[in-house]
TIVO-2410 file (N, C-alpha, C; in nm, 3 decimals):
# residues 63
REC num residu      c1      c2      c3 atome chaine
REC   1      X  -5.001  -1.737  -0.890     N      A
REC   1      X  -5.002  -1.618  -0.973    CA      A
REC   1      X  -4.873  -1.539  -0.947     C      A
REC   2      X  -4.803  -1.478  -1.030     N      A
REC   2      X  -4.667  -1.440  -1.056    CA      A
REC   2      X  -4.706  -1.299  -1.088     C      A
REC   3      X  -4.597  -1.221  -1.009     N      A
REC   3      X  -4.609  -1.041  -1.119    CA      A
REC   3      X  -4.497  -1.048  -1.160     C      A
REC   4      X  -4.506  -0.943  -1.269     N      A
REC   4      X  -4.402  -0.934  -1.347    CA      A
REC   4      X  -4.353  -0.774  -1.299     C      A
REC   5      X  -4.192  -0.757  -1.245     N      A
REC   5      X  -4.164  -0.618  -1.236    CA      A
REC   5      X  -4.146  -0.583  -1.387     C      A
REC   6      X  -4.184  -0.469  -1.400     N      A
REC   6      X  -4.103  -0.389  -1.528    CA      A
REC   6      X  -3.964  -0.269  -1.477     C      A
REC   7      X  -3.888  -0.297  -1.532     N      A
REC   7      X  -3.773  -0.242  -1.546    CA      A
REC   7      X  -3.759  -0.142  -1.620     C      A
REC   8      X  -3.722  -0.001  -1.572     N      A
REC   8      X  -3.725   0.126  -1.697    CA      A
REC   8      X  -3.603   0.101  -1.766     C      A
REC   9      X  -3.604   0.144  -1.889     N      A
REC   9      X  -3.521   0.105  -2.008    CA      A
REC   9      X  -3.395   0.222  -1.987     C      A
REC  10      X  -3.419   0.298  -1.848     N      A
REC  10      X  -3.310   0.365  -1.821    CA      A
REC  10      X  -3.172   0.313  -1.760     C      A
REC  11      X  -3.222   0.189  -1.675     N      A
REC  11      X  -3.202   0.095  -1.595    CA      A
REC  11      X  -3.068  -0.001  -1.702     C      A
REC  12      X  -3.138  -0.064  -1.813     N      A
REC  12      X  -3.058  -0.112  -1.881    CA      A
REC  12      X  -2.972  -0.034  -1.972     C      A
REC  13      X  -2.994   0.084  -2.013     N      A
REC  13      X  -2.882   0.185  -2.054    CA      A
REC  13      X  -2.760   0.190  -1.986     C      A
REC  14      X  -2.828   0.220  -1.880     N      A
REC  14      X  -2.703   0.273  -1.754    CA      A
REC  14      X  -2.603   0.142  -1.740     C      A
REC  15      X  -2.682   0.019  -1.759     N      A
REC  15      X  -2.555  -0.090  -1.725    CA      A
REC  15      X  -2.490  -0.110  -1.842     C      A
REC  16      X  -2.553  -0.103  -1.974     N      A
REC  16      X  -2.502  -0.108  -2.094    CA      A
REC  16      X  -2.405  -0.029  -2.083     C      A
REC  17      X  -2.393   0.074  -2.010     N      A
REC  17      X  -2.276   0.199  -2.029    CA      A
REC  17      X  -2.191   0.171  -1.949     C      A
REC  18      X  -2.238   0.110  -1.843     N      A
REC  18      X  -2.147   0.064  -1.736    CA      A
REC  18      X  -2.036  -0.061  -1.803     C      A
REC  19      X  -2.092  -0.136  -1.866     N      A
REC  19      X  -2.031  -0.244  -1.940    CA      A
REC  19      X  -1.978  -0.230  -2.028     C      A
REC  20      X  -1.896  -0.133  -2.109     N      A
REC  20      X  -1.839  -0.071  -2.198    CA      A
REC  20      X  -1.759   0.010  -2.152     C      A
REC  21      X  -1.733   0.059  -2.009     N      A
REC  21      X  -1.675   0.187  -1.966    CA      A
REC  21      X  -1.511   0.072  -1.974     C      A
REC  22      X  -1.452   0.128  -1.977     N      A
REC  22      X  -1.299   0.092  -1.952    CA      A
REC  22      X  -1.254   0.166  -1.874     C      A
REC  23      X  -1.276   0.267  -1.809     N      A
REC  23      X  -1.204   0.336  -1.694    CA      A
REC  23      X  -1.187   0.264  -1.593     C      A
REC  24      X  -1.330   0.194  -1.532     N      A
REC  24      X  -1.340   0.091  -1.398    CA      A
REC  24      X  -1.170   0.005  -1.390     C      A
REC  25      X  -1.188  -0.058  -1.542     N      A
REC  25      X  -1.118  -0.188  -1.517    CA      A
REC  25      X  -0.977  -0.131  -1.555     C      A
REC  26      X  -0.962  -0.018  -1.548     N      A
REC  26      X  -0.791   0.066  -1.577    CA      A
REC  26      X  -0.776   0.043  -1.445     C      A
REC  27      X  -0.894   0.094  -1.360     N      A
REC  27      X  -0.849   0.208  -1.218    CA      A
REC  27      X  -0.836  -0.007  -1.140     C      A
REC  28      X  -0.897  -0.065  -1.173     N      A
REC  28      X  -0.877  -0.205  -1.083    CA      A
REC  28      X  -0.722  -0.280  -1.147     C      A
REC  29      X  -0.680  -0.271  -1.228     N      A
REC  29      X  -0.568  -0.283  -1.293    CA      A
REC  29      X  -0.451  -0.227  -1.216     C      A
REC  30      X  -0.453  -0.089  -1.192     N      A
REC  30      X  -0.360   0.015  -1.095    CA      A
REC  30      X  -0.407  -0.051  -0.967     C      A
REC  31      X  -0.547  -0.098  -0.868     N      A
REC  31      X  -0.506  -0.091  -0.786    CA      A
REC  31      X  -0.450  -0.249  -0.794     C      A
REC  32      X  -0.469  -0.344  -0.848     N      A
REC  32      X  -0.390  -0.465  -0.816    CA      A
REC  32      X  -0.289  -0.468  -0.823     C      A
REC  33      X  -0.204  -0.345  -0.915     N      A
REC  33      X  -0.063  -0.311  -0.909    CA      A
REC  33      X  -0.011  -0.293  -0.798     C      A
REC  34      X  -0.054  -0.166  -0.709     N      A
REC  34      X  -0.063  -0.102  -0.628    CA      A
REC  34      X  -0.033  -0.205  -0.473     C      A
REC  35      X  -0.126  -0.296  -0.483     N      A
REC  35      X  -0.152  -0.391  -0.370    CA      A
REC  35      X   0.010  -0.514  -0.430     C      A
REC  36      X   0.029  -0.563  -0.527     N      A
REC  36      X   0.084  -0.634  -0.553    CA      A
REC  36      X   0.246  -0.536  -0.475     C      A
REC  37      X   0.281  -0.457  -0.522     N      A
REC  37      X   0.383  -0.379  -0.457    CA      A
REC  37      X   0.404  -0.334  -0.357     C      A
REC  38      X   0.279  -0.323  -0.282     N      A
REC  38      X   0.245  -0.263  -0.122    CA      A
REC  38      X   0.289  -0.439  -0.065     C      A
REC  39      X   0.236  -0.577  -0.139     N      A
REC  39      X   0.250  -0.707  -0.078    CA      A
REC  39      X   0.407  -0.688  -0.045     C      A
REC  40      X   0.548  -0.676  -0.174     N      A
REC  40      X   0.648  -0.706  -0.163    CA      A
REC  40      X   0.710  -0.647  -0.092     C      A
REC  41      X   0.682  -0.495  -0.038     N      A
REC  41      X   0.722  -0.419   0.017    CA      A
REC  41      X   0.754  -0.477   0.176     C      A
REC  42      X   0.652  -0.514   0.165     N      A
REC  42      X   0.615  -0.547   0.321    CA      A
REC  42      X   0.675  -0.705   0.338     C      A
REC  43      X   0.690  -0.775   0.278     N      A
REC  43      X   0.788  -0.893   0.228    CA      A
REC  43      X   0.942  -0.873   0.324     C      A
REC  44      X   0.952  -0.763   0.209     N      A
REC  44      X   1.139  -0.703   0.221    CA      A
REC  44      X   1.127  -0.663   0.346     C      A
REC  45      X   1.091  -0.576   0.400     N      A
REC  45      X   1.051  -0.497   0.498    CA      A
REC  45      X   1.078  -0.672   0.621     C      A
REC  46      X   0.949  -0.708   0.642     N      A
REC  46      X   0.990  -0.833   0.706    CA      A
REC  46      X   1.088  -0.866   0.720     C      A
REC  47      X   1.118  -0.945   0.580     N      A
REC  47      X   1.274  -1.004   0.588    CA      A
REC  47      X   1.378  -0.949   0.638     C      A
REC  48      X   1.387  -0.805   0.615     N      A
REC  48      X   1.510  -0.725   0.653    CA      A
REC  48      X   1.513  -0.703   0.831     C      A
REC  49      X   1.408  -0.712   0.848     N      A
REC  49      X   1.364  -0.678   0.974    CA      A
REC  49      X   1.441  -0.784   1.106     C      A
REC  50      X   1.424  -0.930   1.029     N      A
REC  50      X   1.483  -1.039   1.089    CA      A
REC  50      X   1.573  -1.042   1.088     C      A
REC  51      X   1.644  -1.014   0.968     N      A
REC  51      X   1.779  -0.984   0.966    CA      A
REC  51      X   1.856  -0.896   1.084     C      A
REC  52      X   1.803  -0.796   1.105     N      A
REC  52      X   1.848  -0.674   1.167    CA      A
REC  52      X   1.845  -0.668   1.361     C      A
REC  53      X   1.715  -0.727   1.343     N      A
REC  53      X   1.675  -0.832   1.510    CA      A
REC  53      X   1.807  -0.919   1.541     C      A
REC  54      X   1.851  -0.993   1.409     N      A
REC  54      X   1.974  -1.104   1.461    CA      A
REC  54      X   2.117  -1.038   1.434     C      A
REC  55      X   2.090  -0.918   1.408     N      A
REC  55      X   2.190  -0.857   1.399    CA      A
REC  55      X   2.237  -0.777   1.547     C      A
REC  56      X   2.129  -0.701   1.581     N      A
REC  56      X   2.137  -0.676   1.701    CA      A
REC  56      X   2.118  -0.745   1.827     C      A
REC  57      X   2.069  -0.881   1.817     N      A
REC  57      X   2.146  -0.986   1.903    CA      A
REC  57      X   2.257  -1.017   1.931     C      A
REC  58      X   2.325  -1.027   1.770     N      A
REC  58      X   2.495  -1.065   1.836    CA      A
REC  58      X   2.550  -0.956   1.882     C      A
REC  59      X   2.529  -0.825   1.875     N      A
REC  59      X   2.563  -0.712   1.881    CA      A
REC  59      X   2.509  -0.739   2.046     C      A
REC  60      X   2.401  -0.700   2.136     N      A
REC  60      X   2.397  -0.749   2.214    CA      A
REC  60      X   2.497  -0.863   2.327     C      A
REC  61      X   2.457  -0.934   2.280     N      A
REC  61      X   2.565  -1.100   2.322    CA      A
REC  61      X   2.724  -1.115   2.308     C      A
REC  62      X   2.743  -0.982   2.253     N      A
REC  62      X   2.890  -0.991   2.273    CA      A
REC  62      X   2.939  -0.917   2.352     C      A
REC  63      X   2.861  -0.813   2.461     N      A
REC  63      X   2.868  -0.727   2.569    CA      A
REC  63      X   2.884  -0.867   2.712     C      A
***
């Protein structure tokens, strides 16, 4: 024997509205921007970083 929940029809409004909203998928849009630029940042940042380490090695090593 099985019950059946019933679901208030407020329940499916609210997702119906939810599923139509376009704000959500603006604001997830900005943050994948957001993250995609925070990634390269930190890229450069790195890279330059190594650079600057072997820079101040030879700088070092020639004392």
């Amino acid at each position: 024997m099985t019950k059946r929940i019933s679901v208030p029809n407020s329940i499916f409004s609210f997702l119906g509205a939810f599923a139509q909203d376009r704000a959500g998928a603006t604001l997830i849009e900005y943050a994948l921007i957001a993250s995609g630029i925070s990634i390269a940042i930190a890229l450069v940042v790195f890279n330059v970083g190594s650079s600057v380490d072997g820079l101040f090695q030879l700088v070092v090593d020639s004392f």
